[in-house]
Every structure is written in structure tokens, then in C-alpha cells.
C-alpha positions in Angstrom: -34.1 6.5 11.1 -34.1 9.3 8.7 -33.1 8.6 5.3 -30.4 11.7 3.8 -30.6 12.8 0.6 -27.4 11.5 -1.4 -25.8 14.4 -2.9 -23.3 13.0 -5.5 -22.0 16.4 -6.8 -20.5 18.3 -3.9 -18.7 14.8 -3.2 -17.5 15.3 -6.9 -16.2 18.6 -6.8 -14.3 17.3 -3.2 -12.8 14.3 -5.0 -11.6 16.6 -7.7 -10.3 19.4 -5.2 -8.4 16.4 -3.2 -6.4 15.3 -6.3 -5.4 18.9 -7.3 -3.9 19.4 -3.6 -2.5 15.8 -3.3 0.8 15.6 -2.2 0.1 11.1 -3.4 1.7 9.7 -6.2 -1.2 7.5 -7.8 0.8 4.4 -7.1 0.8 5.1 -3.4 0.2 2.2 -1.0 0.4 2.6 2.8 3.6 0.4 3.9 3.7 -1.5 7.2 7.7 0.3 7.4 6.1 4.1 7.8 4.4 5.7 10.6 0.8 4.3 11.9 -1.8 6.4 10.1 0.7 9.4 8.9 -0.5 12.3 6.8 0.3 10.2 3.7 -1.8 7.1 5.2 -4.7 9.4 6.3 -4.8 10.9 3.2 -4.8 7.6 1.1 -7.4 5.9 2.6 -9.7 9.6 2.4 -9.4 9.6 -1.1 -10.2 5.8 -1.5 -13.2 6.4 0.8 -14.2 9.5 -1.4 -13.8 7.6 -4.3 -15.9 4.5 -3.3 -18.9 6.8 -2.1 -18.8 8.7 -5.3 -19.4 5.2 -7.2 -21.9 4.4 -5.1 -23.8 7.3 -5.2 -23.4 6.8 -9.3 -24.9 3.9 -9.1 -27.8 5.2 -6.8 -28.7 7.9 -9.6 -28.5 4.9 -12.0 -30.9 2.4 -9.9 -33.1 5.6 -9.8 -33.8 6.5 -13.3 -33.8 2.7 -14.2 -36.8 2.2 -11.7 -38.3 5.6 -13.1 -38.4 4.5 -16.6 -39.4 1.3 -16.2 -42.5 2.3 -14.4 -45.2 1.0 -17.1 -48.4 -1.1 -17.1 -47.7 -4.7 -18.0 -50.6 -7.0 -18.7 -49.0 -10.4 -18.1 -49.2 -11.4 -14.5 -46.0 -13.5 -14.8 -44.2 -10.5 -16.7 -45.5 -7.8 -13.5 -44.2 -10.1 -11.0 -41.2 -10.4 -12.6 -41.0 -6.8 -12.8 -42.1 -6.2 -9.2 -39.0 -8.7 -8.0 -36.6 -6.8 -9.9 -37.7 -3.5 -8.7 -37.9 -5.4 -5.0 -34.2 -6.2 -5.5 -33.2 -2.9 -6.8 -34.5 -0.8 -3.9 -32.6 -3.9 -0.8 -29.4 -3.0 -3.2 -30.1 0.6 -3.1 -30.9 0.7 0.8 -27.7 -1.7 1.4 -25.9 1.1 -0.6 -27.7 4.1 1.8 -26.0 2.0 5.1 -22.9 1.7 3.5 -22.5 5.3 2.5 -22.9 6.1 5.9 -20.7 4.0 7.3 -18.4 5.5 4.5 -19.2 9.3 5.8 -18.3 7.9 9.3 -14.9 6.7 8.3 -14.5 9.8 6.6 -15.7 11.5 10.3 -12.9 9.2 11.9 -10.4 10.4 9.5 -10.9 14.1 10.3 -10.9 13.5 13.9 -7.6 11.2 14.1 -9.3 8.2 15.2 -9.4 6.3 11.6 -7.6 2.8 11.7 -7.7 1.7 15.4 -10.0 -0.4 17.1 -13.1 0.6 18.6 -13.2 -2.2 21.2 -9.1 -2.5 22.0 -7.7 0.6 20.4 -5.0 -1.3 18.7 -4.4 -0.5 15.0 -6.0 -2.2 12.7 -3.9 -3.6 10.0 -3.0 -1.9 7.2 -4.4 -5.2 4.4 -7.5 -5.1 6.5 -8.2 -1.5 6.3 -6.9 -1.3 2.5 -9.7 -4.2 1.7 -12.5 -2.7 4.0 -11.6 1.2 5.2 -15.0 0.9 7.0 -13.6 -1.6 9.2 -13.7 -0.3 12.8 -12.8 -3.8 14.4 -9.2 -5.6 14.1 -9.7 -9.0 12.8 -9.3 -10.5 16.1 -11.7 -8.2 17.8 -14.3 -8.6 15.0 -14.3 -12.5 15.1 -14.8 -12.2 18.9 -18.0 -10.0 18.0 -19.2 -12.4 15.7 -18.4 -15.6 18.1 -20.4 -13.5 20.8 -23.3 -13.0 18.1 -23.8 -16.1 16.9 -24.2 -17.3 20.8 -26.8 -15.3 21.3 -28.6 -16.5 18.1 -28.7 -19.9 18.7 -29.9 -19.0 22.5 
């Protein structure tokens, strides 16, 4: 699997671009009375995916330059192991935050091809509290409790 460069300032300028065009009010929430993934709706969830990678990638610069300035000798064997775990948990975060980018940048991909919000495995839409607390959701609940019945099976076989 290759490993993309995260590029947090095009992503910046789009995020920037978006709010100049947007036809949102900032207190915009998708309603359950309006049209199934309208222009509005589409747009809405965009911006909070755009939004959500831009912090991420933030925080990937940030876990960078921490792990680049603390790269120093320490003497103490407890104190460098302690180090070493830290650094350890910094780059699991960091790769957790890689997957979840991606998964962002597919949403995004879903978005511009009108298939954002339904289910992969039924094709029914996927609620719009769901989606508002997870836009990378590609399951409805139902469907996704299914999956993980079916996975945790298969474990225990």
C-alpha cells in the first residue's frame, strides 16, 4: 500500500474557495423535511468533510515537527523508553489519521459522483444523524451492525 504525501495547503486554499462560493448560511443543518442529498445537503457535508481533513492534516504537520525536535540522545534507559513509547504512539495516531484521510478523500469522491449518503450494501439512504456524526459512514446503521454480527462470527470460528 502506498503511503500519499498529505498536502495540507491546496486543501486550504479549497476550503477557503468553498466558503467564498457558498450559497450555506453557517447555521445550516441538513433537515430530514428537504430533498435526500440536495445541492444544499451535498454541499454541507463537503465542507464538513474538507474541514475535518484540514484538521487532521494540521495535526499531522504538528506530530511531525514534535517527533523532529524531540529526536535527542537521552542517557537514562527508563527516560529513552519512555521516549521510544511516545514516539511509538505518535506514529499508530498518525497512521490511524493517514486511513482516515483517505476514507475522508473517498467520501469526498462519493460526493462528486452522486453516490454520497446511501448504502453500499442496500442502497438505502443513510440517515441524515448518522451521516452528520460520521460522513465517512458508507453503511446504514442496520447494514453496519449486520457486518459486524457477521465479523465477529468469523472471529470466534
Amino acid at each position: 500500500m502506498s503511503k500519499a504525501p498529505l498536502s495540507a495547503t491546496s486543501d486550504q486554499q479549497e476550503i477557503d474557495e468553498m466558503k467564498a462560493e457558498s450559497f450555506l448560511p453557517d447555521d445550516y443543518r441538513p433537515a430530514e423535511n428537504e430533498p435526500f442529498m440536495n445541492d444544499r445537503q451535498l454541499e454541507y457535508f463537503r465542507r464538513k468533510l474538507m474541514t475535518w481533513k484540514q484538521e487532521l492534516l494540521d495535526q499531522s504537520a504538528e506530530t511531525i515537527e514534535g517527533l523532529q525536535g524531540s529526536a535527542r540522545a537521552v542517557p537514562d534507559i527508563a527516560d529513552r523508553a519512555s521516549e521510544e513509547t511516545d514516539r511509538a504512539l505518535e506514529l499508530r495516531t498518525r497512521d490511524r489519521q493517514r486511513k482516515l484521510v483517505s476514507k475522508i478523500d473517498a467520501a469526498l469522491r462519493r460526493i462528486e459522483h452522486n453516490e454520497f449518503g446511501y448504502c453500499e450494501v442496500s442502497g438505502e439512504p443513510i440517515s441524515l444523524k448518522r451521516l452528520d456524526a460520521r460522513p465517512i459512514a458508507v453503511m446504514t446503521l442496520e447494514a453496519q451492525e449486520k457486518h459486524e454480527r457477521r465479523e465477529r462470527v468469523h472471529r470466534e470460528d
